[in-house]
N, C-alpha and C positions, 0 to 999 in steps of 0.2 A: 163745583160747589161754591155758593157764595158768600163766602167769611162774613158781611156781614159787618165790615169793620170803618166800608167806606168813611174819611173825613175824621177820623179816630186821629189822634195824635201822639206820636210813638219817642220818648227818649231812648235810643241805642249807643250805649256805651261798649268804647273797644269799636265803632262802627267804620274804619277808613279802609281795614281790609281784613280778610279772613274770614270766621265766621260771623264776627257780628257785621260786616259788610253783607253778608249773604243773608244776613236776617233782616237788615235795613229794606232788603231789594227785595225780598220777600213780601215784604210786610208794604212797601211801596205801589207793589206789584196788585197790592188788594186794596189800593188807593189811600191808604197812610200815609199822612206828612210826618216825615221823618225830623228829627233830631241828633247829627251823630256829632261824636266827641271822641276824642284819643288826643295823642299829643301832637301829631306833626299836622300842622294849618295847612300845609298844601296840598297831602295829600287828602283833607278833609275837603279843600275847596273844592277839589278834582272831582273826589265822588258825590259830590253835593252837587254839582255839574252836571255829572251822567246822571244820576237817578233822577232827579227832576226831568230832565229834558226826556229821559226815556220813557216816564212815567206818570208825567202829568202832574205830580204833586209838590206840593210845596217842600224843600228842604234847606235847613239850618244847622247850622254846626259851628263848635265852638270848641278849642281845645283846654285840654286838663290833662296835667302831670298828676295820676293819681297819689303819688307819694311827698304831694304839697297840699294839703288840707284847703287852703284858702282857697287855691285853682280849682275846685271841686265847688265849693259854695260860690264862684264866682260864674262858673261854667252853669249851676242849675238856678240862681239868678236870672240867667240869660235865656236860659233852655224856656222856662216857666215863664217870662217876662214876655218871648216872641210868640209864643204860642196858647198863651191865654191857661194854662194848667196842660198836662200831660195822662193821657187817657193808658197808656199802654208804659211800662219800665221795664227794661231789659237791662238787664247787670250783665256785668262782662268784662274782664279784664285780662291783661299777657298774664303769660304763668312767672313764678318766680324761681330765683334761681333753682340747680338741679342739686341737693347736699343731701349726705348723711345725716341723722341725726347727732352725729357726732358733730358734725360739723356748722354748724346752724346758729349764729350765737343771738343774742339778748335782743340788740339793733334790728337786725332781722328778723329777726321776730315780730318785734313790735311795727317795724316799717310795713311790711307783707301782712300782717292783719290788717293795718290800716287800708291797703291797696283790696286786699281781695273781700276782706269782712265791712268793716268798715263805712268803704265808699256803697256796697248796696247797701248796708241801710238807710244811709243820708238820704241816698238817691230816691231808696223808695220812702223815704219818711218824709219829703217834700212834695212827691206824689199823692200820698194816699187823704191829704184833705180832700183835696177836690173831688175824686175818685169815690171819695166818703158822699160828697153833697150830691155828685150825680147819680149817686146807687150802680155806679158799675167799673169796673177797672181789669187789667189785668198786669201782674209783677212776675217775669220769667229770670231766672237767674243760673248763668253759667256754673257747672261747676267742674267734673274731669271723676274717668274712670277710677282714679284713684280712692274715690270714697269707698266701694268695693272692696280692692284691693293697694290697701297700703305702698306704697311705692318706698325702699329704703333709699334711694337714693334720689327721692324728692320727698322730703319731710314737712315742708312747709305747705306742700298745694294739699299731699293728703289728709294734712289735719286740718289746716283753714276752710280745704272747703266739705268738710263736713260742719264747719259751723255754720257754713252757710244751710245746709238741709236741714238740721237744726232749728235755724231762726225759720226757715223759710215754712218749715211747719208750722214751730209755734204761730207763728202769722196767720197765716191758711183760716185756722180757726176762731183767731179774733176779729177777721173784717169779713169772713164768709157772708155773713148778713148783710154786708154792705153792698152783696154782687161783686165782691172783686173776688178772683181766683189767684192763687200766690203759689207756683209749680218752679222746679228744675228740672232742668236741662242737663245730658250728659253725654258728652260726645266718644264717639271712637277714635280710632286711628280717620281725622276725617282731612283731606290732600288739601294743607294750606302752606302758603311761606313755611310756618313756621316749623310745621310737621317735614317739607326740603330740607331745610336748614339743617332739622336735626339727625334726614340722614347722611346729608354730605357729612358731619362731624362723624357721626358712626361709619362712616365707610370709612375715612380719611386712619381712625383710630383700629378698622381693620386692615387696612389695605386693600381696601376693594374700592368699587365705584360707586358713588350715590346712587344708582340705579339696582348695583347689587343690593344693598346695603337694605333699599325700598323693599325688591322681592324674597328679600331672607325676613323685612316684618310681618308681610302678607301673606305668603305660603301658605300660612297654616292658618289663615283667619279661614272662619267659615264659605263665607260671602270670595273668598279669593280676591279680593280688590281693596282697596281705601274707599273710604264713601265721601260724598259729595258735599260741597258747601250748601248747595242747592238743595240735597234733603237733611238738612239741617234745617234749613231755612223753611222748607216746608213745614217740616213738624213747631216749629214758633210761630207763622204764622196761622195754622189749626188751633194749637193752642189760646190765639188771643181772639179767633172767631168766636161767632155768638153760640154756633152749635156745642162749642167745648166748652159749656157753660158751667158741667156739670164734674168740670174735671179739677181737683183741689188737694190741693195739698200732695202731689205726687211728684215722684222722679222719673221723668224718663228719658228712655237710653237711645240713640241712635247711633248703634254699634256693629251692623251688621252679626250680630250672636256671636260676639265676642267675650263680653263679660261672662264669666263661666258660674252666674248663679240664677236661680229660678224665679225670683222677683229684686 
């Protein structure tokens, strides 16, 4: 099918690796000029490197420490400055730390809004002029199974990013007329670093192997597996197609039937 997006202009945040890498490449892949941004520049050059060259399209990238405000207005400056306005915004950011509520204090609080809340709206609130004049845009925004189901020992992701579903509602309905569609995203257990990472710590904290540690999370998922960067990235590129015109104001899940509720 043909998205329909060729020549579109895409900012991805969080884009150097993981899932927003795998949506950068996506979205590349349907002749998007990309824009990625996180914090380390090399690893930003690197894949700014491969996706071009693999892909034909033009790509930029700029880094930003989301928990320095100014790095943020400095980064979409830049982003908006090389590429003439931005047709496509993807939010996305690391998760923050894993606490109890008990544990969680004021600082944090407030630093982790600013990172996870925050920075999408800036980001899309510097988008959505142009996106207004040319009557069409699209704003996809990360956010984690946890809206669902509360996590107590991550306080912070579960209730920040239900404000993002939130805002990302109320939105939906105020620029609908504009042609722009304003949708989240919510991933599974889907096989990146970061998802490694966290089961070498869980194995190391069982005694077992990061390998066990992986098939003791999966066993019992539906799907029997971790799902892929790559259908991740499919479903955000569908989404910013022209066919998915008609798709607003929703959440959805790429969880392999995980999340155990019926919408």
């Amino acid at each position: 099918m043909d998205l329909g997006i060729e020549g579109k202009r895409a900012l991805v945040m969080g884009g150097s690796y993981g899932m927003g890498n795998g949506i950068a490449r996506a979205l590349a892949a349907e002749g998007v000029h990309i824009y990625l941004t996180a914090r380390s520049r090399d690893l930003l050059a690197e894949q700014a490197k491969n996706i071009s060259k693999e892909f034909g399209v033009q790509v930029e990238f700029g880094t930003c420490d989301l928990l320095k405000p100014s790095e943020l207005e400095v980064m979409l400056d830049d982003a908006h400055s090389k590429f003439g306005g931005i047709d496509i915004q993807f939010n996305n950011c690391g998760g923050p730390p894993r606490l109890l509520p008990s544990e969680a204090n004021e600082k944090l609080w407030h630093d982790w809004f600013d990172v996870i809340v925050m920075a999408a709206i800036k980001a899309t609130g510097y988008a959505l002029p142009g996106m207004q004049k040319q009557g069409w845009g699209r704003v996809l925004t990360m956010t984690s199974s946890n809206i669902y189901d509360a996590s107590v020992v991550n306080v912070l992701s579960s209730s920040l990013r239900m404000a993002l579903v939130g805002w990302s509602k109320a939105l939906c309905k105020e620029v609908a007329k504009d042609g722009i569609t304003v949708n989240c995203l919510v991933p599974g257990r889907i096989y990146t670093e970061r998802v490694k990472a966290g089961d070498e710590v869980r194995g190391k904290h069982l005694g077992i192997s990061a390998d066990e540690a992986r098939e003791q999370m999966i066993k019992n998922a539906p799907m029997g597996r971790d799902g892929k960067v790559e259908e991740m990235g499919a479903l955000a590129a569908m989404l910013c197609g022209m066919p998915a015109g008609y798709i607003n104001g929703s959440v959805l899940r790429a969880d392999g039937g995980r999340v155990g509720v019926n919408f």
